[in-house]
N, C-alpha and C positions, 0 to 999 in steps of 0.2 A: 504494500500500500504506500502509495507518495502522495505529496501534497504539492499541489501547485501556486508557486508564488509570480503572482505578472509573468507566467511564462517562463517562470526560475523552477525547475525540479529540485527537492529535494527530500531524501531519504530521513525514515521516522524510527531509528533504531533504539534500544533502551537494555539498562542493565540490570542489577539484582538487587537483592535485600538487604539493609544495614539492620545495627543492633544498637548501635550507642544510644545516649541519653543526655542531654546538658540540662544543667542546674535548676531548669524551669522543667521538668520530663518531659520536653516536644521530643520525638523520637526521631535522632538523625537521621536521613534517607542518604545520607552520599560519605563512602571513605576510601579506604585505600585497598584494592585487591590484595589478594591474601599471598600471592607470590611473590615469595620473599627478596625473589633474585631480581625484580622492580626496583630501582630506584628515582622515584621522580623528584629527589634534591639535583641530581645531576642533570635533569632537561629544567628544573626551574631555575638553576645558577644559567644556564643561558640562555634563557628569558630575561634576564634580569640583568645580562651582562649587553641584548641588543635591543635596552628597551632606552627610551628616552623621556624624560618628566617637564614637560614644561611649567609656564611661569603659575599657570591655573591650576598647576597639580593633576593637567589630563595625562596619559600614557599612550605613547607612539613607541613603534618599531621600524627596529631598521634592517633591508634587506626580505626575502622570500624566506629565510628559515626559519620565521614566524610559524609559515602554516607547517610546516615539516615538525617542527617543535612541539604545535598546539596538538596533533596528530597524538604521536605518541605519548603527551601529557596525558590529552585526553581519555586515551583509551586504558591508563593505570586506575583508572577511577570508577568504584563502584558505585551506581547508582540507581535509585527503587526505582522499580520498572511503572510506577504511576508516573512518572516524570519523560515526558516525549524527548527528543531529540531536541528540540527547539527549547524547550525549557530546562534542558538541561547546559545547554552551551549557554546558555545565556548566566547561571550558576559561574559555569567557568571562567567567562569573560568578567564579571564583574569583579571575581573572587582574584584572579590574577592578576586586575588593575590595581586592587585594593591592597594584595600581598606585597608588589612591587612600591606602589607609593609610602606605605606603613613602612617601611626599609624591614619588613620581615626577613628574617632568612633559614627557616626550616621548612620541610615540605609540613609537619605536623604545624604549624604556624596557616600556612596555607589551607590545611584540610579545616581549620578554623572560619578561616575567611570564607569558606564554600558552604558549614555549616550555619554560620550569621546569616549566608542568601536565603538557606533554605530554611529558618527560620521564620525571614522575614516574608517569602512566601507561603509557609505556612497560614500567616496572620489573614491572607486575603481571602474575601469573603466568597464562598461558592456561591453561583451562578446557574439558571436552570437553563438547559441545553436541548434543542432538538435534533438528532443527526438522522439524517434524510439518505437514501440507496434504494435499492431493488435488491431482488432473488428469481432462480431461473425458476421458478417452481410456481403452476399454473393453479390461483386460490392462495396461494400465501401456507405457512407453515402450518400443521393441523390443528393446533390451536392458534387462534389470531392474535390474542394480546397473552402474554408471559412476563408475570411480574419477576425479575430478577432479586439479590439481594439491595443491587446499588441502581439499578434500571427498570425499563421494562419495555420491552421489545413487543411491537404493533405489525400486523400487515393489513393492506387495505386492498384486498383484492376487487374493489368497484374502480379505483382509484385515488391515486394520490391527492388529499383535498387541496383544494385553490389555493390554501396561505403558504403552502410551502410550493409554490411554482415561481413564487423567487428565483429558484435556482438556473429558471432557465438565461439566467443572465452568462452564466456561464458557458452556453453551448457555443458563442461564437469562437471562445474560445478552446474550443474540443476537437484536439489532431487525432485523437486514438485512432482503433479500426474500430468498428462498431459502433452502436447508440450508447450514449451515457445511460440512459433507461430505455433498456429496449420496450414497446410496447404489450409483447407477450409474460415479459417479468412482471412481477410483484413487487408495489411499491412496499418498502418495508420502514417504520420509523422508530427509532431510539431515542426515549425520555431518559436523559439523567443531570446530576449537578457537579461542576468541573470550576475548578478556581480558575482555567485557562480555556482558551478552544483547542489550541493543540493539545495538551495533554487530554481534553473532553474526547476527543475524536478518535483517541488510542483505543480510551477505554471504550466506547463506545460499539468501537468496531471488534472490541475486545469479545465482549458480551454476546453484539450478534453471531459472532463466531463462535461462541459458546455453544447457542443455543443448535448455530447450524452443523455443527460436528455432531451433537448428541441426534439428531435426527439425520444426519451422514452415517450413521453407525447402523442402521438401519435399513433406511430409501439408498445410498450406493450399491450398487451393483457387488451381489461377491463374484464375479468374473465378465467380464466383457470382451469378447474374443475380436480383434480389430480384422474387418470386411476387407480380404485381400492382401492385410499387412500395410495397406497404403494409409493416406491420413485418420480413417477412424483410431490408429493406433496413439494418434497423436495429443488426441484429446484428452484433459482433463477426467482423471478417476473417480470427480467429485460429481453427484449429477444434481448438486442444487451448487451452484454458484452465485460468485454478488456479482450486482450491475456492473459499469465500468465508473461510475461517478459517486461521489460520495459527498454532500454537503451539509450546513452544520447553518440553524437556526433558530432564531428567539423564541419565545412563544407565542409572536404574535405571527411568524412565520417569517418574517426579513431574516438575510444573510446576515450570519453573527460573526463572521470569521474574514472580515473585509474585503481581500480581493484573494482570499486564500479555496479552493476547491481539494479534492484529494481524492485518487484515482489509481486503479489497481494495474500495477507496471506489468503483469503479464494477463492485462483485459484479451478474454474472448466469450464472444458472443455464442452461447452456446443454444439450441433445443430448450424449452419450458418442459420441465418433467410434470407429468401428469400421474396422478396416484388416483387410484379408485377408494369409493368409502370405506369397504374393507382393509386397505392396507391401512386408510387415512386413522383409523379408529385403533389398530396396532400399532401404527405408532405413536400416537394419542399416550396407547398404555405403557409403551418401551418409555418415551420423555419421563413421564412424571415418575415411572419408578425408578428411573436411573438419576435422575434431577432430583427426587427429595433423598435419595440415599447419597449423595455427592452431599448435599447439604448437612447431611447430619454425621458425616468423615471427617474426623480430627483432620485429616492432609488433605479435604477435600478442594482446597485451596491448588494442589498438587495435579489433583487429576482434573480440576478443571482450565488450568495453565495444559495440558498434555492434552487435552480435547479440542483444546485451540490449534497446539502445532500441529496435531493430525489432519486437520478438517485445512488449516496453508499448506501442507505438506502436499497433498493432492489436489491443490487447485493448479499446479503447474503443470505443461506438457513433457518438459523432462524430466523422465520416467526414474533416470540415474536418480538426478537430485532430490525427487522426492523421492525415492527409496531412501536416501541417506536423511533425509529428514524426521520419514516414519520412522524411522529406527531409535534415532535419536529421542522422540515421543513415547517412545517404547519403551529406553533406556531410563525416562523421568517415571516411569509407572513400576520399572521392575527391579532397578537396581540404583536408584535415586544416590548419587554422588559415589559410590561404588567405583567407577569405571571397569566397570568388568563384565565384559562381551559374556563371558563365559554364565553367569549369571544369568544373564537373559535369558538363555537358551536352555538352560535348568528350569528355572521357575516355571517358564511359559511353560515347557513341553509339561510339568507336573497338571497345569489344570486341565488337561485332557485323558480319556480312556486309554488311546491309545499314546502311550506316551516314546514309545520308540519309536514310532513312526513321525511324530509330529517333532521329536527331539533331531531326526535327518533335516529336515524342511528347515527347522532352526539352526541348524548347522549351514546347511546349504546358504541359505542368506546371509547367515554371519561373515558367511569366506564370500561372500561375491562384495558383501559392503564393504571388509578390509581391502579387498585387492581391488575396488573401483577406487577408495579414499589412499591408500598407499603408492599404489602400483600405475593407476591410470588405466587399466586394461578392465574394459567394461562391455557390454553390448550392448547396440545402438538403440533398443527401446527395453529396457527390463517390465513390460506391463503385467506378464503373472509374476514376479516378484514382487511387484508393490500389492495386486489384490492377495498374496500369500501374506505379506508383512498385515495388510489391513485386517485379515481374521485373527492373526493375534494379538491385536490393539483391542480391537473389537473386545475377545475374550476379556483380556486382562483388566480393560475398563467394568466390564459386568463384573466380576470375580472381585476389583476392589469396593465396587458399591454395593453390590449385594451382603457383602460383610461388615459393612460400615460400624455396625455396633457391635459385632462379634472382637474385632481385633481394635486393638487401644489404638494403632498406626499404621502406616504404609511398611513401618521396618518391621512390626511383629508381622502384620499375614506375608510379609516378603522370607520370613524367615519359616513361618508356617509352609512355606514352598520350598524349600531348602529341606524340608524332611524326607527321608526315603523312603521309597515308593514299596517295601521290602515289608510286607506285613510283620512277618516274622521278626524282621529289625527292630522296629515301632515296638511289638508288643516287650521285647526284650529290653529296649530304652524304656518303655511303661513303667517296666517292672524294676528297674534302677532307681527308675526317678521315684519310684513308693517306697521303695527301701532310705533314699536317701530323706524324704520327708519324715520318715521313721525316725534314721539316724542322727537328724536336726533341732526335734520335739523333744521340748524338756520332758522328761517322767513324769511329772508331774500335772502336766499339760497331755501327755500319750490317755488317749480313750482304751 
């Protein structure tokens, strides 16, 4: 997703979670990544070595290694991912003028000045937000309105009403291929409240991407076999897709976001997928039971961050990259900070019957994703690998929410998969573990 500024692109990337706390308990959102072999003292000594102060106390640079500088500053920095791209350089720019004129000279000085910004955007008042799109999907999602916990996601399948055709101020300037809102999509609308519009528009699309992965998991195809091998191969694995245009409004329906638009960088116009009442009413019951048990998951924060990459993961045509994507969505549901391939391929294969056969198939993707991400050596469209990776996304999302109140977290049922499959084993670990409960219990306490 990008956003377009007068005709300026640019990218809306964001980072992760802090922990600190300063003396008021606002909760920092921005510090220092944890890799120790970082040093951003060494890129701020020369910032500071080609900066220049004038008489007003503004800050200039001299030279192009500014942006080369600001680059790799930037990207030592961890930051909560409610904070867009835009607001969060905008963090760094003030915090670097400010570290530089204060005659600071520690990078922990500095992570100071970034938390005074984000302080002082903390203080600003949210704002209620309307963001405005389509979906390729004829009638709109099977339920029409979805209150989220921070949103609530609408479709208007009569059409989009009159106060938000504002937007169409934006079509003279629309180079894509396609319609911004094609007219067989569904207009779809996101209510929520954002201290910014950029960062409103993250979340925003955040949400609808929530909701549209949890009914991707469903309404996609579990295989689509490409007619010929020629372009049906090419298409997108996702069969609800967003519009090409994305716009952000008051509530009286005027453009909130000035001359700002935001627009999906690999837009295609794809087929309006049509569902029959019967499936409509199935997935009616898959959402809500997979939605209120997401809701009531200690981590469910976790797996609805991984319902997002899954549902961007296959909206792209290459089929490599999203494989390597779904995996990576895979890797947040199965072996969360782990890095270990090897894991994945354990767990998953356990929530199935047949677990040697579906332990091959995880094997099989595992070596085809290292040797496409290492080696380079890939083939030109993987489409049954990515529907093979999508059943066990699929799986492993039901598998964590269905246990929601069974397991205290993501690490105990991840570890509950890590048991062996070996009746015989189990009953013999049972039979340890009651001996050692035994051997633990004071006498006094033994029934």
């Amino acid at each position: 997703m990008k956003a377009a500024f007068l005709m300026m692109l640019k990218g809306l990337p964001h980072g992760k979670m802090p922990t600190q706390q300063n003396s008021e308990g606002f909760k920092l959102k921005v510090s220092w990544r944890s890799n120790k072999k970082l040093k951003p003292i060494v890129i701020l000594e020369r910032l500071k070595r080609s900066s220049i102060i004038d008489s007003e106390g503004r800050v200039s640079y001299n030279g192009f290694e500014k942006f080369e500088l600001d680059s790799v500053l930037f990207s030592m920095i961890d930051f909560h991912k409610e904070y867009s791209h835009h607001t969060s350089r905008s963090f760094y720019s003030l915090a670097l003028d400010f570290w530089i004129v204060s005659g600071s000279t520690t990078a922990e000085q500095f992570m100071q000045c970034m938390n005074k910004q984000v302080v002082e955007y903390g203080k600003k008042p949210e704002l209620e937000y309307i963001a405005v799109t389509s979906i390729s999907l004829i009638g709109g999602f099977p339920i029409e309105r979805i209150k989220l916990s921070g949103s609530t996601v609408q479709c208007f399948p009569k059409g989009l009403p009159k106060k938000y055709r504002t937007r169409i101020a934006f079509d003279s300037r629309w180079k894509e291929m396609g319609s911004p809102m094609p007219e067989h999509y569904c207009p779809v609308v996101i209510r929520f409240k954002s201290k910014s519009a950029m960062d409103g528009m993250e979340f925003a699309l955040a949400e609808l991407d929530y909701v549209r992965g949890v009914f991707s998991l469903i309404l996609n195809s579990s295989y689509k076999a490409p007619l010929g091998g020629g372009n049906g191969s090419r298409l997108p694995i996702n069969s609800v897709m967003l519009g090409g245009m994305h716009t952000l409004h008051n509530q009286k329906g005027k453009l909130a976001s000035g001359g700002v638009y935001w627009f999906e960088s690999e837009y295609t116009e794809v087929d309006s997928l049509y569902i029959n009442e019967s499936k409509r009413a199935h997935a009616i019951d898959f959402f809500n039971q997979i939605h209120s048990r997401i809701y009531l998951h200690k981590d469910g924060h976790v797996l609805k961050e991984a319902i997002v990459r899954f549902v961007r993961a296959f909206d792209g045509k290459d089929k490599n990259f999203a494989l390597q994507k779904i995996w990576a969505a895979l890797e947040t549901l199965m072996a969360p900070g782990e890095n270990n391939t090897d894991l994945v391929v354990k767990r998953c294969s356990f929530m199935f019957g047949d677990r040697a056969y579906h332990h091959q198939v995880l094997e099989h993707l595992k070596d085809y994703r290292n040797r496409s991400v290492h080696t380079g050596r890939s083939i030109e469209n993987p489409n049954d690998y990515c529907y093979q990776a999508q059943n066990f996304f699929r799986q492993a999302v039901i598998f964590h929410a269905s246990n929601a109140e069974f397991f205290s977290s993501l690490r105990e049922s991840n570890e509950f998969l890590d048991l062996s499959d070996s009746i015989q084993e189990l009953e013999r670990k049972k039979l340890l573990i009651e001996k050692a409960i035994i051997f633990l219990t004071p006498p006094n306490e033994a029934t």
